[in-house]
Each structure stands twice: as C-alpha cells, then as structure tokens.
C-alpha positions, 0 to 999 in steps of 0.5 A, spaced: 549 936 359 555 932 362 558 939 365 552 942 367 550 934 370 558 934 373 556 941 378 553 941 384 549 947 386 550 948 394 548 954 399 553 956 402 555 963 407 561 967 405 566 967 412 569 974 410 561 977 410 557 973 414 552 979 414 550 976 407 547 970 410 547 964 406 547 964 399 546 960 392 552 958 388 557 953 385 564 950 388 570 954 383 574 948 383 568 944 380 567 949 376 574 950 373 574 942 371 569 943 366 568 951 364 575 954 367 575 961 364 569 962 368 573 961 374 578 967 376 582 968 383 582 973 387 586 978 390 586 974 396 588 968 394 581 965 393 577 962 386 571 965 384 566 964 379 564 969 374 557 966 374 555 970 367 560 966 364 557 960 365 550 962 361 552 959 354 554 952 358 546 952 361 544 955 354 546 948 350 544 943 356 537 946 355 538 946 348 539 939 349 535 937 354 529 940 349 533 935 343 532 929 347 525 931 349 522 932 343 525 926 340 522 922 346 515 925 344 516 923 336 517 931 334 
C-alpha cells in the first residue's frame, strides 16, 4: 500500500502526439522507485511505463486496504 500511496496519478499530453489530447498516467521515474521492472526506455531515450506490469502492486494494496477494512468493522 506504501508503493501505490508513493505514486501520483497526473493527466498529461504526449509532446510528440499531441493529436492524442491528454491522457492519464504516472511519471516512470516514480514508478521506477517502487516497481522498476515495470518501467522500460524507449528506442528514443525516454522512460516508459508498462502499465500491465503495475496490476499485481494495485491487486495487493486493495487486498490490503480490504484487511484493514474488515478489521475496522470487527470482521
């Protein structure tokens, strides 16, 4: 839950396709501090997130959110 809480979520627009407006996302750098392997460099030189890659750390920080719910409720 650290990690995920250590992420900002920002809407952003890709300089080089503007035609794609803004989008969601994270900043790699970020990223790469608590979950490297899901971050990669392009053939341009630039980091990139492999999102699909960040499923697993949003899977256990709702697992645990959901453990400190249900002990907040006496389950």
């Amino acid at each position: 839950l650290d990690k995920v809480c250590s992420l900002g979520g920002y809407t952003f627009n890709y300089i080089d396709a503007p035609e794609k407006g803004r989008v969601p996302g994270v900043i790699a750098q970020e990223v790469q501090k608590v979950l490297p392997e899901a971050v990669y460099e392009t053939q341009q030189g630039t980091l990139a997130v492999r999102y699909d890659n960040t499923i697993a750390l949003l899977l256990e920080a709702i697992k645990e959110l959901k453990q400190q719910v249900d002990e907040l409720k006496g389950n």
